[in-house]
C-alpha positions as a LaTeX table, in Angstrom:
\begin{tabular}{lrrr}
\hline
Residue & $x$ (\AA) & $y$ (\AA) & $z$ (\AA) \\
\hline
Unk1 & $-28.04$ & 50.92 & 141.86 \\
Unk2 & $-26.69$ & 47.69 & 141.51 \\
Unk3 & $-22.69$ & 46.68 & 142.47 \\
Unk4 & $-20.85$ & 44.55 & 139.85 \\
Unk5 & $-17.37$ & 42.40 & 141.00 \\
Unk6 & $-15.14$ & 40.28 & 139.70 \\
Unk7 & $-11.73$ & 40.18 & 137.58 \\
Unk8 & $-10.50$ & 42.37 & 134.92 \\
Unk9 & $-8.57$ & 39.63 & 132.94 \\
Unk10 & $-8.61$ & 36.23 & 132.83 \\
Unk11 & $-6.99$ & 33.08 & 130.83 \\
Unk12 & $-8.49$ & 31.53 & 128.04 \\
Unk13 & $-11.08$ & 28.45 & 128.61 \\
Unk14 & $-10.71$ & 29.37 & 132.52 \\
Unk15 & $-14.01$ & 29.94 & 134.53 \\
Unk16 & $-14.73$ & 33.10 & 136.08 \\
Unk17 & $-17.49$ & 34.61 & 138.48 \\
Unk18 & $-19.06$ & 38.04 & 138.65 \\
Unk19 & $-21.47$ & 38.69 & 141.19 \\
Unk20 & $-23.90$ & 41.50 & 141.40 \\
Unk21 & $-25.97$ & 43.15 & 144.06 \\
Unk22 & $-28.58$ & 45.84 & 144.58 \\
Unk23 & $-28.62$ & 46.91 & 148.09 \\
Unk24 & $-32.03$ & 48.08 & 149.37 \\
Unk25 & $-33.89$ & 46.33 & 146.36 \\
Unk26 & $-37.36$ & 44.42 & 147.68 \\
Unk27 & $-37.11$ & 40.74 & 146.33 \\
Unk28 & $-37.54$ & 39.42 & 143.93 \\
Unk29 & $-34.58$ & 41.05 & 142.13 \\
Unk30 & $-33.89$ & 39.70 & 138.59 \\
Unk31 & $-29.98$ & 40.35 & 137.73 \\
Unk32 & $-28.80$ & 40.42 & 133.82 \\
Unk33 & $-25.24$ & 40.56 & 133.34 \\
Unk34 & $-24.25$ & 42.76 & 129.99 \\
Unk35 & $-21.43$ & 43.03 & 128.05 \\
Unk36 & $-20.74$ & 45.78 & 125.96 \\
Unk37 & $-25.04$ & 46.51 & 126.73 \\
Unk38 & $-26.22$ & 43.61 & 125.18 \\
Unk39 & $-27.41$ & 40.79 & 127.74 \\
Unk40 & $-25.40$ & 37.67 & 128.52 \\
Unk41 & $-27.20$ & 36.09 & 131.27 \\
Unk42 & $-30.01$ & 36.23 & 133.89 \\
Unk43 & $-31.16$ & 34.86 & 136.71 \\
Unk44 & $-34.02$ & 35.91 & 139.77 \\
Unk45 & $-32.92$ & 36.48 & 143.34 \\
Unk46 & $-36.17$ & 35.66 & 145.03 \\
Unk47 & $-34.55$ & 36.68 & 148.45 \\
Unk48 & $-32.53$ & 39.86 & 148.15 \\
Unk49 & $-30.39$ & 39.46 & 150.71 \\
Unk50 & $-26.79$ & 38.01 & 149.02 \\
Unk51 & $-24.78$ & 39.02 & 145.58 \\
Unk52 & $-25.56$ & 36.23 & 142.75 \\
Unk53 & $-22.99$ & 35.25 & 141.34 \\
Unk54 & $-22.63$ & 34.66 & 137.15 \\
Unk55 & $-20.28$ & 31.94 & 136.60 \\
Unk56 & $-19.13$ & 32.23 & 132.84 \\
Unk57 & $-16.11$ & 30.10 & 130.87 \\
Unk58 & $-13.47$ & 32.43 & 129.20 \\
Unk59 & $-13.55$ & 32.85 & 125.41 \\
Unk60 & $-11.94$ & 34.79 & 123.03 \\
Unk61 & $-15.17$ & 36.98 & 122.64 \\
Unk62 & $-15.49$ & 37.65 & 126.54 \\
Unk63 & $-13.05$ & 40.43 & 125.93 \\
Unk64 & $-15.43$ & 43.80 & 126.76 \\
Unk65 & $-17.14$ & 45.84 & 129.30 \\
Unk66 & $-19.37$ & 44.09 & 131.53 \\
Unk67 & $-22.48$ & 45.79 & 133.68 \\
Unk68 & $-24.90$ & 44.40 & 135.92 \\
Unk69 & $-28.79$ & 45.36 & 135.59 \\
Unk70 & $-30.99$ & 44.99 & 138.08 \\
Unk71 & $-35.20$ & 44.86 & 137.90 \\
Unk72 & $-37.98$ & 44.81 & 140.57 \\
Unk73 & $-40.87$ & 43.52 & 139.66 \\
Unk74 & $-41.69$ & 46.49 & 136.86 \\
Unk75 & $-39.21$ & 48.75 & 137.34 \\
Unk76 & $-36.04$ & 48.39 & 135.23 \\
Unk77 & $-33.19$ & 50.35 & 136.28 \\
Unk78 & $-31.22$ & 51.87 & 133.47 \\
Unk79 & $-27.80$ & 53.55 & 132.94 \\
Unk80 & $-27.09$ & 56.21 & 130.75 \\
Unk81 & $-23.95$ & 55.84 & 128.71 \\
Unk82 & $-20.86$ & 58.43 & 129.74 \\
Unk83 & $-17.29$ & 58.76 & 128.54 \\
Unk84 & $-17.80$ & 57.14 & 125.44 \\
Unk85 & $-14.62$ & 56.40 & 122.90 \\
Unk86 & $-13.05$ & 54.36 & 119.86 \\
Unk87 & $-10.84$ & 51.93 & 120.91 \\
Unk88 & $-9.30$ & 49.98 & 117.39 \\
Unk89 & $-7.35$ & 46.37 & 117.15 \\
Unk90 & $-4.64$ & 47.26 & 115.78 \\
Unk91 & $-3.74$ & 49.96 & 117.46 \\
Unk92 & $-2.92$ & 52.63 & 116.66 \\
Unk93 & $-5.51$ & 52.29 & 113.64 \\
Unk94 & $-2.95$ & 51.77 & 110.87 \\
Unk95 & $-2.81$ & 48.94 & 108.82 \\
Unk96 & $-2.60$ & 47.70 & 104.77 \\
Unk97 & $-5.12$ & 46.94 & 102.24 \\
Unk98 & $-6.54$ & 43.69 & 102.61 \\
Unk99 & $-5.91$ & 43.14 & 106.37 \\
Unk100 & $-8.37$ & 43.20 & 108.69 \\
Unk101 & $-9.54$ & 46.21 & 111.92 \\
Unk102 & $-12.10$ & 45.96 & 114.14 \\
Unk103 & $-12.75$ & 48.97 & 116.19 \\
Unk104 & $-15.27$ & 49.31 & 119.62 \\
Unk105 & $-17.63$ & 51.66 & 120.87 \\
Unk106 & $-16.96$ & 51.58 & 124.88 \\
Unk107 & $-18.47$ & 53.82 & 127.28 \\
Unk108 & $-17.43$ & 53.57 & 130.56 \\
Unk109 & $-20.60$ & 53.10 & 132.13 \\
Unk110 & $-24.23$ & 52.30 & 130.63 \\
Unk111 & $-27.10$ & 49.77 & 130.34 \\
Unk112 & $-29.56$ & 49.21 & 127.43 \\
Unk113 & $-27.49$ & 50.56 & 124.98 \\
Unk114 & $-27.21$ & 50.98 & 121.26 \\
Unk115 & $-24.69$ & 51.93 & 119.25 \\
Unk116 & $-24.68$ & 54.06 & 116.04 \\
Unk117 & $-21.17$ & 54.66 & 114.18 \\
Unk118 & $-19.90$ & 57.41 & 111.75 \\
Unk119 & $-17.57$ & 57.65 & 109.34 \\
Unk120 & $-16.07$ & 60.88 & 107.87 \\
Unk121 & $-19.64$ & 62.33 & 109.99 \\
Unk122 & $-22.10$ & 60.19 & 107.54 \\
Unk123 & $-23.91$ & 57.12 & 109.08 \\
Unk124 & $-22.32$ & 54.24 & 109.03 \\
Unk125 & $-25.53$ & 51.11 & 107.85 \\
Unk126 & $-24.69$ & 47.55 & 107.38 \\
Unk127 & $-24.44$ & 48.30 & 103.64 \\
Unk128 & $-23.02$ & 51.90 & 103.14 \\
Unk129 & $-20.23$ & 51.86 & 102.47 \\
Unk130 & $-19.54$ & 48.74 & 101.64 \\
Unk131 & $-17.29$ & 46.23 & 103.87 \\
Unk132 & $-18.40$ & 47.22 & 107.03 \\
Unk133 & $-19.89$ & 44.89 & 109.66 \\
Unk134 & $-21.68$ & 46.32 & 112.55 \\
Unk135 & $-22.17$ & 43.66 & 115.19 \\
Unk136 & $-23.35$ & 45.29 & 118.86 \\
Unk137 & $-20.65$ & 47.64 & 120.17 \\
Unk138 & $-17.95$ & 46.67 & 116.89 \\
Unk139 & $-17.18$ & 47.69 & 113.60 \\
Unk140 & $-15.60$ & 45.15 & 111.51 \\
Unk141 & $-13.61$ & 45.51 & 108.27 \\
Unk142 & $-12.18$ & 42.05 & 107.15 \\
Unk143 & $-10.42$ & 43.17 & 103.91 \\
Unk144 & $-9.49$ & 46.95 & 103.98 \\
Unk145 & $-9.23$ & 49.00 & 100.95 \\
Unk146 & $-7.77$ & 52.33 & 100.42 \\
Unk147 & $-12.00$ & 53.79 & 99.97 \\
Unk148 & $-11.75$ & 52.73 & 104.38 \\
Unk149 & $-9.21$ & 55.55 & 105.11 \\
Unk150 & $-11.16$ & 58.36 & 107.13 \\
Unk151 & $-12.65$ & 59.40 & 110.31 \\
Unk152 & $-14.36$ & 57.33 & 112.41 \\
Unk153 & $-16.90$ & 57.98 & 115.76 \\
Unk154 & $-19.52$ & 56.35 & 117.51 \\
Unk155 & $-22.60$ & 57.20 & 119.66 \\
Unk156 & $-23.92$ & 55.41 & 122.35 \\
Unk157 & $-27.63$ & 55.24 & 123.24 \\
Unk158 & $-30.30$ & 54.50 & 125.80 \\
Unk159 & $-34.05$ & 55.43 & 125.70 \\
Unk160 & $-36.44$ & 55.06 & 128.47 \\
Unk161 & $-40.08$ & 55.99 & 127.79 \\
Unk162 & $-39.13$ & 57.88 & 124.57 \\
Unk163 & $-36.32$ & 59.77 & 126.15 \\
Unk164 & $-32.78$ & 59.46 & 124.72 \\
Unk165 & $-29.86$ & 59.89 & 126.40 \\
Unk166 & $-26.29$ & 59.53 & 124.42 \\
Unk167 & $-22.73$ & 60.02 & 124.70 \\
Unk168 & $-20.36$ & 60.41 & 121.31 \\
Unk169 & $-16.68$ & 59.64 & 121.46 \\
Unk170 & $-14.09$ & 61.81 & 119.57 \\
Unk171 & $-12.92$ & 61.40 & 116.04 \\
Unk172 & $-10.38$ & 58.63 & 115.19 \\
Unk173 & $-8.67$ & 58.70 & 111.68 \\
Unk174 & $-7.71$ & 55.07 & 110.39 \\
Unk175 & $-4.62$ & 55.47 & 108.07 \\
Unk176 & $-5.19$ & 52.72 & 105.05 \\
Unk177 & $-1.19$ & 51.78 & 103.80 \\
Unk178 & $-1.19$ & 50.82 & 99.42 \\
Unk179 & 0.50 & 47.64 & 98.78 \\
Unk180 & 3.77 & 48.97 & 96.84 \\
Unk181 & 4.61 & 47.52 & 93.17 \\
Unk182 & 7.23 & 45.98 & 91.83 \\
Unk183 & 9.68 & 48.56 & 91.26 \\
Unk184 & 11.27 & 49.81 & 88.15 \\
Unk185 & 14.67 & 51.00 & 86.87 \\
Unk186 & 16.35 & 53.29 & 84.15 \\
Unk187 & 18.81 & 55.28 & 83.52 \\
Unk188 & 19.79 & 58.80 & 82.07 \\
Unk189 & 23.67 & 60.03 & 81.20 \\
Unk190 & 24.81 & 63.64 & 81.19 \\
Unk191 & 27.98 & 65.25 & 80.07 \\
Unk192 & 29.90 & 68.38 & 81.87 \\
Unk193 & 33.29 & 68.71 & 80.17 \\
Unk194 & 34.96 & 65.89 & 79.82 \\
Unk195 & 33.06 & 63.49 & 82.11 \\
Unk196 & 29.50 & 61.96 & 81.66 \\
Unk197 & 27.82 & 61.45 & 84.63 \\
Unk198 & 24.56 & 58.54 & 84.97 \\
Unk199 & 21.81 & 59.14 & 86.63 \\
Unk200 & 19.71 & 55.61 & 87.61 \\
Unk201 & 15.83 & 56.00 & 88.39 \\
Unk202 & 14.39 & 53.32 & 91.20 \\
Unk203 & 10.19 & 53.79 & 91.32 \\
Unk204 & 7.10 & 52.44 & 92.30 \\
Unk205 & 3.71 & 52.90 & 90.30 \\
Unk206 & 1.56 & 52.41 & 93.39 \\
Unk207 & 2.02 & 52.34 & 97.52 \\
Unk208 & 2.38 & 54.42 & 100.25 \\
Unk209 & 5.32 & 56.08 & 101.63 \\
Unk210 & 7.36 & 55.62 & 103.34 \\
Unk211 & 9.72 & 52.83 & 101.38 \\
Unk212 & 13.39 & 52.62 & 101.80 \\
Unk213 & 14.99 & 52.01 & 98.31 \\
Unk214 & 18.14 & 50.13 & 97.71 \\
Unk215 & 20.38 & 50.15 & 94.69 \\
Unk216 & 23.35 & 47.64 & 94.04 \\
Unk217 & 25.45 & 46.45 & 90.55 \\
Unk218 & 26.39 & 43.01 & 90.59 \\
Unk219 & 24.49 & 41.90 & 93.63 \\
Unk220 & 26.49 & 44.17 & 95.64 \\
Unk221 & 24.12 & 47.72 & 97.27 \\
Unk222 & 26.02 & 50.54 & 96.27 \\
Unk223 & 23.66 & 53.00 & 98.44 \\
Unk224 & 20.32 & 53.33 & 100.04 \\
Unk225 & 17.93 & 56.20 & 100.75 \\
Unk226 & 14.33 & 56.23 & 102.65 \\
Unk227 & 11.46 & 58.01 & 100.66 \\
Unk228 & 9.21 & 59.76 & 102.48 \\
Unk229 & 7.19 & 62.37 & 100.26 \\
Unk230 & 7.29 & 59.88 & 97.12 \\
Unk231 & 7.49 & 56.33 & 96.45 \\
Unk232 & 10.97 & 56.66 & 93.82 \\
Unk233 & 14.52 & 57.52 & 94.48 \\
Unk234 & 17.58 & 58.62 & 92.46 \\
Unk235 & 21.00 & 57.13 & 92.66 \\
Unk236 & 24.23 & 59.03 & 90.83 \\
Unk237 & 26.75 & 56.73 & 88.78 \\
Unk238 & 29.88 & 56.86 & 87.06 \\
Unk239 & 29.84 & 55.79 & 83.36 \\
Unk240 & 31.94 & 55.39 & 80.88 \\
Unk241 & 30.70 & 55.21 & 77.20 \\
Unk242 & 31.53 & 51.80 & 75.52 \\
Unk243 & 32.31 & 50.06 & 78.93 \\
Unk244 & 29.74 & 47.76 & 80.66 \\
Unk245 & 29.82 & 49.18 & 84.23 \\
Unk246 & 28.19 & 45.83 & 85.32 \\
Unk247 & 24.10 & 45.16 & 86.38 \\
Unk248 & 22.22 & 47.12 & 88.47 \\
Unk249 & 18.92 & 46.50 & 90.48 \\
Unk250 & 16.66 & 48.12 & 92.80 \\
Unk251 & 15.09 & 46.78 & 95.96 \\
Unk252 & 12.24 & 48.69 & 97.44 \\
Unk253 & 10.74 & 47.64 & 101.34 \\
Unk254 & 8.31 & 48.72 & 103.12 \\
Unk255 & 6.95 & 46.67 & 106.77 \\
Unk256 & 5.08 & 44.36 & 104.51 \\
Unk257 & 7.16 & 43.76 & 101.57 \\
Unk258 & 10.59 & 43.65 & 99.94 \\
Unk259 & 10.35 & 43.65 & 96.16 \\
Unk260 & 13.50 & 43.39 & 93.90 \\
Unk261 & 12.94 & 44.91 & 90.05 \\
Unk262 & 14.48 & 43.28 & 86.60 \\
Unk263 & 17.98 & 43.49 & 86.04 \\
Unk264 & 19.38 & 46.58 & 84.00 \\
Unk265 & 22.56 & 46.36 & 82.18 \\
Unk266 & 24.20 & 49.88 & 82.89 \\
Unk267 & 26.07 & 50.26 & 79.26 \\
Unk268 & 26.32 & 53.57 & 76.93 \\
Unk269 & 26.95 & 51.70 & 73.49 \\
Unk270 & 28.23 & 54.36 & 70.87 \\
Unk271 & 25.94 & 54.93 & 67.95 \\
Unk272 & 27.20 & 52.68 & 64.93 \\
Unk273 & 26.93 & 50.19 & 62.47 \\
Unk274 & 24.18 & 50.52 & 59.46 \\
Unk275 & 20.81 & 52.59 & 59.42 \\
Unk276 & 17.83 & 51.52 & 57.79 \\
Unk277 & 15.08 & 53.86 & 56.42 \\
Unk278 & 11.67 & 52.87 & 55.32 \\
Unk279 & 8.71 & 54.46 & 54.00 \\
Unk280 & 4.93 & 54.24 & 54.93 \\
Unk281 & 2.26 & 55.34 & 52.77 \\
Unk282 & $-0.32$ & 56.76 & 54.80 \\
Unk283 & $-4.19$ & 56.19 & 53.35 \\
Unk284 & $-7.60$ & 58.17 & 53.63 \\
Unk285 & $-10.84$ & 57.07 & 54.13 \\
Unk286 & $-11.32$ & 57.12 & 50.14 \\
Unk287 & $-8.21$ & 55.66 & 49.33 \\
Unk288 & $-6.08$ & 58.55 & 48.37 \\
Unk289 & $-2.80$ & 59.35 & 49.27 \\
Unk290 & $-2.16$ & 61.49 & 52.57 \\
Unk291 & 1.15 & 61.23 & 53.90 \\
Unk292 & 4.24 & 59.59 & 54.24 \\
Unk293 & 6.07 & 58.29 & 56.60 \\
Unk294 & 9.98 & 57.74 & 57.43 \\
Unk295 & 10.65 & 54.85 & 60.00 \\
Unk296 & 14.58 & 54.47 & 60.71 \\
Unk297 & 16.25 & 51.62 & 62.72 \\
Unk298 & 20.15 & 51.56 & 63.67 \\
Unk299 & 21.85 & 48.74 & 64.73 \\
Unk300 & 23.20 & 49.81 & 67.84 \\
Unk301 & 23.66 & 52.72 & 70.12 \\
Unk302 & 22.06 & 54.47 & 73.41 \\
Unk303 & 20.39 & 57.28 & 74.00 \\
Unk304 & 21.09 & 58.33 & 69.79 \\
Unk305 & 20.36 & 62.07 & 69.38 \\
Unk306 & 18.30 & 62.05 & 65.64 \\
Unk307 & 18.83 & 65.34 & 63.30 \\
Unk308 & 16.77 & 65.62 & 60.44 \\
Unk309 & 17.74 & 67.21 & 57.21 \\
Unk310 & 15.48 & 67.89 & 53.87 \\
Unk311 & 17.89 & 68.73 & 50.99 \\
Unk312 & 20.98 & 69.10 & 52.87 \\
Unk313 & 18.85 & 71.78 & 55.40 \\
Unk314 & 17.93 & 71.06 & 58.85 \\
Unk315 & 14.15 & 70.85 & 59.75 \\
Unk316 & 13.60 & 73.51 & 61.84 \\
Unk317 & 11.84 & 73.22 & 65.67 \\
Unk318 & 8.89 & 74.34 & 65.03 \\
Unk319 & 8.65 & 71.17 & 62.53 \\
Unk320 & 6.10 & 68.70 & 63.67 \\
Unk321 & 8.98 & 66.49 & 64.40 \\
Unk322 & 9.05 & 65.80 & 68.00 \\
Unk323 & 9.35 & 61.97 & 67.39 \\
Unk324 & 12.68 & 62.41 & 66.24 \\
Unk325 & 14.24 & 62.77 & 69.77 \\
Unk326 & 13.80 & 59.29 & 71.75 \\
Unk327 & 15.34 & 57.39 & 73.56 \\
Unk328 & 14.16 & 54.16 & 71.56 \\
Unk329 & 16.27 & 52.31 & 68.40 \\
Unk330 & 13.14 & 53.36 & 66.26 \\
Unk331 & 12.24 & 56.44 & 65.25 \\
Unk332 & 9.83 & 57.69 & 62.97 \\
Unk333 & 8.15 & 61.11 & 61.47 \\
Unk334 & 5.04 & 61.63 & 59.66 \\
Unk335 & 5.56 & 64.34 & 56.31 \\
Unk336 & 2.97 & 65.62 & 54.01 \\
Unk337 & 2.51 & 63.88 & 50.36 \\
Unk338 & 2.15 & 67.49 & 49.41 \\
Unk339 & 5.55 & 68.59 & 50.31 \\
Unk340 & 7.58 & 66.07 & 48.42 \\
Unk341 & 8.62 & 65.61 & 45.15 \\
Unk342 & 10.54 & 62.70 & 43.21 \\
Unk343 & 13.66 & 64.83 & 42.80 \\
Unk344 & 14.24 & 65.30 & 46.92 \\
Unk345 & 15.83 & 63.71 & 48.89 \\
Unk346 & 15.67 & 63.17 & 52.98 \\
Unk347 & 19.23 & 62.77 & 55.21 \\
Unk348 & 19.19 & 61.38 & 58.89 \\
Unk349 & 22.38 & 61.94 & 61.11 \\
Unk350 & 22.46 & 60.13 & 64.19 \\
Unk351 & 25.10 & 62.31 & 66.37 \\
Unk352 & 26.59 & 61.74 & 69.95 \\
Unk353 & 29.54 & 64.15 & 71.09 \\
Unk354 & 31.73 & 61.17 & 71.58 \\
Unk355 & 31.20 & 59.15 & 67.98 \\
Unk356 & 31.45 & 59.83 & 64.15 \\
Unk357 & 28.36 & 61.14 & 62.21 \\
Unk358 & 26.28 & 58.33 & 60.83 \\
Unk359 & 24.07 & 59.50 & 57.75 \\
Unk360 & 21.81 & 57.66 & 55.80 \\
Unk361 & 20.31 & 59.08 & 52.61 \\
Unk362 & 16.95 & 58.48 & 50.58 \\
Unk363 & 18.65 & 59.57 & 46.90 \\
Unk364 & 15.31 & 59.08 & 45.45 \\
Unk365 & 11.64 & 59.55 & 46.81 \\
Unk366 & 9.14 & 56.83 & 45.48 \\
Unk367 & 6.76 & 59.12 & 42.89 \\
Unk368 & 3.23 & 59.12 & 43.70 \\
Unk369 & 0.37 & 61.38 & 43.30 \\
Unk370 & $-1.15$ & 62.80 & 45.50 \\
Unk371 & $-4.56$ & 63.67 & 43.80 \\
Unk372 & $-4.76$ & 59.75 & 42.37 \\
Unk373 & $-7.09$ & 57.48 & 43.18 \\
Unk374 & $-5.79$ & 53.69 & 44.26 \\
Unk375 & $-7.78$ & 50.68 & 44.74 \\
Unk376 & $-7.10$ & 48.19 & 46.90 \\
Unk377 & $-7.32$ & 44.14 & 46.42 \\
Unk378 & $-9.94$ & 43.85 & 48.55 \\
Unk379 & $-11.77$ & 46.23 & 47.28 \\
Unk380 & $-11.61$ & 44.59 & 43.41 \\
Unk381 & $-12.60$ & 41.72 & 45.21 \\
Unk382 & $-15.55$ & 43.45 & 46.82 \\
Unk383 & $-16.67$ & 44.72 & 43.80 \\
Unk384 & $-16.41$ & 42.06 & 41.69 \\
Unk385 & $-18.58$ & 39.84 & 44.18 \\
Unk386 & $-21.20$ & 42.10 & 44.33 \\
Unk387 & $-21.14$ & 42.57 & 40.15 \\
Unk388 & $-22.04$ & 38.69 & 40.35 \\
Unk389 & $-24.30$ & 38.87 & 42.84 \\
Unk390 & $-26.61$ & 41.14 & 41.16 \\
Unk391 & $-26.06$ & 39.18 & 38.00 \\
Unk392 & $-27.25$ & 36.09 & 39.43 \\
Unk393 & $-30.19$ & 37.65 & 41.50 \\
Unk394 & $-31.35$ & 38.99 & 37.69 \\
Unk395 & $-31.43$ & 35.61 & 36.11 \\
Unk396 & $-33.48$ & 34.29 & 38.81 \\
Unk397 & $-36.05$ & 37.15 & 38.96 \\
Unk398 & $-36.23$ & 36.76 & 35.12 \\
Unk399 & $-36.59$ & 32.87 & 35.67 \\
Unk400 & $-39.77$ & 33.65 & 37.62 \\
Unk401 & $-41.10$ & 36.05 & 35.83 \\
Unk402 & $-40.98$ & 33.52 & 33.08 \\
Unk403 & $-42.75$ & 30.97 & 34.93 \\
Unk404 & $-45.67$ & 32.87 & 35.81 \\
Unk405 & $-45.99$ & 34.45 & 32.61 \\
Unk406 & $-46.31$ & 31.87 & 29.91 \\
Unk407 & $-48.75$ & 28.69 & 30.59 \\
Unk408 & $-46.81$ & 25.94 & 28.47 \\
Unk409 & $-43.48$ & 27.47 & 28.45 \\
Unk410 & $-40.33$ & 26.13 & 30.65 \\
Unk411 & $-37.85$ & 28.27 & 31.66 \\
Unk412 & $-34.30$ & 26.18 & 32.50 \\
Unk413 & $-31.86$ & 28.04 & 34.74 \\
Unk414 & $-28.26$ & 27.73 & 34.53 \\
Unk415 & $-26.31$ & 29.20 & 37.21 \\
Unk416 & $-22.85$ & 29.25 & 36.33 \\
Unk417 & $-20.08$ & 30.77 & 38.38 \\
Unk418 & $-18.17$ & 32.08 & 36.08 \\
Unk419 & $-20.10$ & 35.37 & 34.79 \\
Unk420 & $-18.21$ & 35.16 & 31.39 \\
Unk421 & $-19.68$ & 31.23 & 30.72 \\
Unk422 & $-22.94$ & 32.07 & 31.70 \\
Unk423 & $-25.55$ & 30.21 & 29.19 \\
Unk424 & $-29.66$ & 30.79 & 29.48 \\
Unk425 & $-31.40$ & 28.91 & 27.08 \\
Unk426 & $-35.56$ & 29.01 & 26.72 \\
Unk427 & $-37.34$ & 26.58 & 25.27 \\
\hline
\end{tabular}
C-alpha cells in the first residue's frame, strides 16, 4: 500500500511537494496523486527504490483530500472509501436566499471514487432539482432558494471488477433564511373607563424569524422586542383622542437587513363635519333593476363606528350589512330594489363614545321600478346601427338582383347615410 507525505496547509500561490511510496512494489511503479479521488498528476518510477515527489503550486481549488495510487505493471491498487461525511462552506449550513453553499463529500480514506448525493433521500442529477451543480466530490448551489432547504447525504463509491464497495455519510439539514419585507404599521384604540388605550401593529409579509422589531415616535425608539415564533410585534401606546401624539415608525433587522416602514401619524380625530350619501343603481344582465346601493363619505374622523337605521329602526345583525363596520372613511351597503319604496327613508349615525351623534338622512328615495325595463345609450346606438346595416345590405342585394334580371335595364344605387333621405330611383 502506498505512503503519502507532505503538508496539511499551505499559502496561496506557494509551491508544495507530496511524495509517495510503495514499499515492496517491483519497478516500474506508476504513482497518481488524487484529490478528492479524481487524478491530479502522474508520473513512472522505473526504479522503485525512492518516494517521488509531486511538486504542485497552491490554488484556491487545492483545498481537499489528497491520496496517492500506486500501479505495477497491471495491477492497480485500489482503496475503498471509509468514514465518509458532509462537510458545508458556510458552516454550519445556514445561509439566505440568493447566497451561495457548496457542500463536500470527504471520506477519509479511498481511491477511484465516485460520488452520488441525496437530498431529502431522492437522488440528487445535474438537473433535478434544479440549481444544483455536481462537480467531483461538491455540490454547488450559487443562488439558494427557499425549494433548497432539506436534508442532504452523500455516498462514496469504488468498483473493481464489478464489485462495489461504498460508504454513506449521515444526514445534514441546510436551513434556507427568507429575505424579510418591508415592514408595515397600524394602529388600533381601546377604551376601559375613562382611558383609551392604542395598540400599534409592526409586521412583515415574508422572512424568517427571528427579527428584532423596533418602534419609535418622532425618530426617537420608544421600545424593542425580538420575534421569534412570528415575523410581527405589538407595541402599547397612550392616546388621547383629538391630540396628535406625534409619528411613529417601525424598524425590523434581521443579520442581513434593517428595513424602516412609512411613517404613521398616531392621531384619533373625532368623527365630524358633513356626511355625504349617494346612491348606486345596481343593473342585471337584461337591464333591469336589481339593487341599490348606499355609499357614505364623512369628512373626518377615525376608526367611525356606522349604525344603520330604516325608518327610524335599527337594521338588525343578522342584516347583510357587515360593510357597515370599517375602519375606512367610505362605507357602503348593498339593499334590495324590492324592499324600498318612494315614501322611506334611510338614516346613518356615525357614533364614537367621546363625540356628538352625526346623522344624515335620505328624506326621499329616488322612485324606480323594479319590474321596468331600461335601455341604455349604447344600446340605442347598437340598435340603430344594425337597423341601417340591414337596410343598406337590402338595397344592394336588390341592386343585383336587378342587374341580373333585366337585359337593358340599369339599376342606379344611392347609398345615403341617413336612412330617412334614402332615394332609389330605376330607370
Amino acid at each position: 500500500r502506498p505512503v503519502l507525505t507532505g503538508p496539511d496547509m499551505a499559502y496561496l500561490s506557494s509551491r508544495v511537494a507530496f511524495r509517495c511510496h510503495a514499499r515492496d512494489s517491483s519497478p516500474p511503479v506508476t504513482y497518481t496523486l488524487m484529490l478528492d479521488g479524481f487524478p491530479i498528476a502522474k508520473t513512472t518510477d522505473d526504479q522503485g527504490e525512492e518516494p517521488l515527489s509531486f511538486f504542485l503550486k497552491v490554488t484556491a481549488a487545492s483545498a481537499g483530500s489528497y491520496h496517492c495510487e500506486a500501479t505495477t505493471g497491471e495491477n492497480t491498487a485500489v482503496t475503498p472509501p471509509s468514514n465518509t461525511r458532509v462537510t458545508s462552506e458556510p458552516s454550519p449550513p445556514i445561509v439566505y436566499e440568493g447566497k451561495r453553499i457548496v457542500l463536500y463529500c470527504n471520506t477519509t480514506r479511498g481511491s477511484h471514487l465516485s460520488y452520488a448525493w441525496f437530498f431529502n433521500r431522492k437522488e440528487v442529477t445535474s438537473s433535478i432539482p434544479p440549481g444544483f451543480h455536481l462537480t467531483r466530490n461538491k455540490l454547488l448551489v450559487e443562488k439558494v432558494t427557499p425549494e433548497h432547504a432539506g436534508l442532504y447525504s452523500c455516498m462514496a463509491l469504488s468498483t473493481v471488477q464489478d464489485i462495489r464497495r461504498f460508504s454513506s455519510s449521515g444526514e445534514v439539514k441546510v436551513t434556507v433564511k427568507v429575505l424579510i419585507s418591508k415592514p408595515k404599521i397600524s394602529f388600533s384604540i381601546s377604551k376601559e373607563g375613562n382611558i383609551y388605550h392604542g395598540n400599534v401593529t409592526c409586521w412583515s409579509t415574508r422572512g424568517s424569524h427571528p427579527a428584532n422589531f423596533s418602534f419609535s415616535i418622532d425618530g426617537k425608539e420608544v421600545a424593542s422586542v425580538t420575534a421569534t415564533e412570528s415575523i410581527s410585534a405589538w407595541f402599547p401606546v397612550t392616546l388621547v383622542p383629538g391630540l396628535d401624539m406625534g409619528v411613529a415608525q417601525c424598524q425590523v433587522k434581521t443579520e442581513m437587513q434593517e428595513l424602516m416602514s412609512e411613517p404613521l401619524s398616531l392621531e384619533v380625530v373625532p368623527v365630524g363635519g358633513s356626511v355625504k350619501v349617494e346612491v348606486d343603481y345596481l343593473y342585471r344582465v337584461d337591464s333591469s333593476l336589481a339593487a341599490a346601493r348606499l355609499s357614505c363619505q364623512i369628512s373626518r374622523g377615525t376608526f367611525p363606528y356606522v349604525s344603520w337605521f330604516f325608518n327610524d329602526s335599527v337594521l338588525p345583525p343578522e342584516a347583510p350589512m357587515d360593510s357597515l363596520i370599517q375602519t375606512l372613511n367610505s362605507m357602503s351597503s348593498t339593499t334590495s330594489s324590492t324592499e324600498t319604496a318612494p315614501s322611506k327613508m334611510h338614516i346613518l349615525y356615525f357614533k364614537k363614545t367621546y363625540i356628538a351623534t352625526l346623522k344624515s338622512v335620505l328624506p326621499h328615495w329616488p322612485p324606480f321600478s323594479s319590474t321596468g325595463v331600461y335601455i341604455t345609450t349604447i344600446e340605442i346606438i347598437s340598435i340603430s346601427f344594425c337597423c341601417f346595416l340591414a337596410l343598406v345590405m337590402a338595397v344592394f342585394v336588390g341592386c343585383v338582383y336587378r342587374i341580373f334580371a333585366q337585359n337593358q335595364g340599369v339599376c342606379v344605387c344611392v347609398f345615403v347615410y341617413n336612412s330617412l333621405n334614402l332615394n332609389i330611383s330605376l330607370n
